[in-house]
N, C-alpha and C positions, 0 to 999 in steps of 0.2 A: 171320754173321761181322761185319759191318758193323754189325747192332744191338748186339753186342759190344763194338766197339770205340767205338763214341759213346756208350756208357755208361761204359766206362773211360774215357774223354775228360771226360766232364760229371763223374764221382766224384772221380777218384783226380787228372786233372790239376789242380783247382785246389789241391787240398792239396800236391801234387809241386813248383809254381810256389811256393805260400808258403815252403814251407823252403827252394826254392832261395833266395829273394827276400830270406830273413836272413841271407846268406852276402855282399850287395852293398855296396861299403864305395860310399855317396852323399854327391859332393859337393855342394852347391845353390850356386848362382851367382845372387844377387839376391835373396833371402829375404827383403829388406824388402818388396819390392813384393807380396806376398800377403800375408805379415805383417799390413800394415796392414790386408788384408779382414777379417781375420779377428776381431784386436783389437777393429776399429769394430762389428762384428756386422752387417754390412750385406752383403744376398745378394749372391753376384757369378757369373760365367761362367766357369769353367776351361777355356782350350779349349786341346786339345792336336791333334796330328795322330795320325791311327789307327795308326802306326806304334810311338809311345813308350806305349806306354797300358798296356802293364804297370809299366813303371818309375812313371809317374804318379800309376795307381792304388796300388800301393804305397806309394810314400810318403805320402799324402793320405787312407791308411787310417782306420777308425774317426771318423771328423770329421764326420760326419752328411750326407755330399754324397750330391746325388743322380743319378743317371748314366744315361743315356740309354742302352739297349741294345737291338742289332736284335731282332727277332724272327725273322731265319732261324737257321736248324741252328746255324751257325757260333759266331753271337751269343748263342746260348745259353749255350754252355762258356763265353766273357768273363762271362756276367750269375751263373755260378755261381762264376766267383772273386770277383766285386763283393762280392754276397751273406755271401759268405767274411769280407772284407775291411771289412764295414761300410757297404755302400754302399745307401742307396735305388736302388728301380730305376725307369725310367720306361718301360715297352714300347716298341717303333715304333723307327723311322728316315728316314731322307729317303726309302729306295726301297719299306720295306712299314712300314704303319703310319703313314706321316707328319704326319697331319694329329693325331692321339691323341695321337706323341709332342711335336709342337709344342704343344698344346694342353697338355700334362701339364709340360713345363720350363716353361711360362708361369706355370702354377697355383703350380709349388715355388717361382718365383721372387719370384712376388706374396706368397708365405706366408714369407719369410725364409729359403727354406734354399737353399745354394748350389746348383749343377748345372755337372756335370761333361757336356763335348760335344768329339766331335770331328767336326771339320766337312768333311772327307771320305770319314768313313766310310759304311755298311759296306763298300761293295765301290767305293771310289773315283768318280774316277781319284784317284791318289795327288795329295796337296797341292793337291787345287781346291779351296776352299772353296764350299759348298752355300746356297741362299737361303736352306732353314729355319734353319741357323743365327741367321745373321746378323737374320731376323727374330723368333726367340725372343727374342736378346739385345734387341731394340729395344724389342719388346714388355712385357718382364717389365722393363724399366727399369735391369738391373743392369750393372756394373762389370764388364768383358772382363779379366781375366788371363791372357795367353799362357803354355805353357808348355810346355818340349821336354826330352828325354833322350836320350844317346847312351852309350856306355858302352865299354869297352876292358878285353876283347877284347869281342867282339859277334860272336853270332850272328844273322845272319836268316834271316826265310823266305824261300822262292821263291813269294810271292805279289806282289796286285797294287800292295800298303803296303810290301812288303817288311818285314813284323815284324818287330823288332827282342824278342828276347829273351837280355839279358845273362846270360851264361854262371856257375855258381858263382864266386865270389868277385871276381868283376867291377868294377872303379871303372865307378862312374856319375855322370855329371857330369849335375843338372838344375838347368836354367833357369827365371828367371822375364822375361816382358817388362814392360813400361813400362802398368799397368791404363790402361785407356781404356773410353767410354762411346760410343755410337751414337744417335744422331738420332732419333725415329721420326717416319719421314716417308717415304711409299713410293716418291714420287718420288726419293729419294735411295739407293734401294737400291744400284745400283749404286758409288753412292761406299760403302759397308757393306762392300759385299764388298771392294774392293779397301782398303782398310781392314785387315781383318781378315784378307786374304792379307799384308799387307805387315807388320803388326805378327809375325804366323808367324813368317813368312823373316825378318825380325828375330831371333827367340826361338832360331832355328833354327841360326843362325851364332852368337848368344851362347853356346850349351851344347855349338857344337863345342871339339873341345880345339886348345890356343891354337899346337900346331904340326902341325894337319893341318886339312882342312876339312873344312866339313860334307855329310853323306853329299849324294851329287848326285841331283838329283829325277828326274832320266830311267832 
């Protein structure tokens, strides 16, 4: 039963997710600011939180990025809507594989092509930002774009990101933050991370809607 159902999970859910996904009337909030990544042709960082990463991927569909996904069970079925969706994949994570998948966002980013990360995923804690991140991003040189989705009505899951998967015909409000660039310099890690928490929680209050807030991190 169970290898049943993780088959229907990895087949039929990413296709189930797409058509729901052309039903979501997206509004973008700050479109210049990836805009210009993309214009210049110059590689850059997508990073969102593990949470909005359907909406993200969705819209940022077909555009040649390429996206970091775990290699447990779970991150299998995300790596098969990627897949779907046009997305390069790059194995690994911070908890299994990390050193491959740091190694492989470096390589894409050294070769021009974007790379989509979220930085605390797979299995959290929700909204920490992780060191490979922030040292992929230092490494590979490129341009950090935050970016967040919330949506109304909204469903989530009872996990530990709390998923966010907007419901048929759903407004979805996504943001963009303010691109920025990081240092590389190891001594300064820690300025990276809190950096790259704080431009988030930026990105995160921008794409809440402008009369309620944004979902609470606890």
């Amino acid at each position: 039963m169970k290898t049943a159902r993780r088959w229907l999970t990895a087949t039929l859910g990413p296709s189930f997710i797409r058509c729901l996904a052309w039903t979501w009337r997206i509004e973008v909030v700050r479109p210049e600011r990836w805009a210009g990544m993309m214009a210049a042709g110059q590689p850059y960082v997508l990073l969102s939180w593990h949470e909005s990463l359907l909406p993200v991927l969705w819209h940022h569909r077909r555009l040649g990025i390429a996206a970091l996904v775990s290699e447990a069970r779970d991150g299998q079925y995300l790596a098969a809507l990627a897949r779907l969706l046009g997305y390069r994949l790059i194995p690994g994570s911070s908890t299994r594989g990390g050193v491959k998948a740091l190694r492989g966002a470096i390589r894409a980013l050294e070769d021009g092509i974007p790379v989509g990360l979220t930085p605390d995923g797979p299995r959290g804690p929700r909204r920490v930002v992780k060191a490979g991140v922030v040292a992929a991003a230092e490494r590979g040189g490129a341009v950090i774009v935050p970016v967040h989705a919330e949506s109304r009505p909204s469903w989530r899951a009872k996990s530990w990101d709390r998923f966010l998967v907007p419901p048929p015909f759903a407004r979805v409000r996504l943001a963009y933050g303010e691109p920025f660039t990081l240092e590389r310099d190891p001594a300064g890690r820690q300025a990276g991370l809190a950096r790259v928490t704080r431009e988030l929680e930026a990105v995160t209050r921008l794409a809440a809607w402008p009369d309620v807030a944004a979902t609470p991190t606890g």
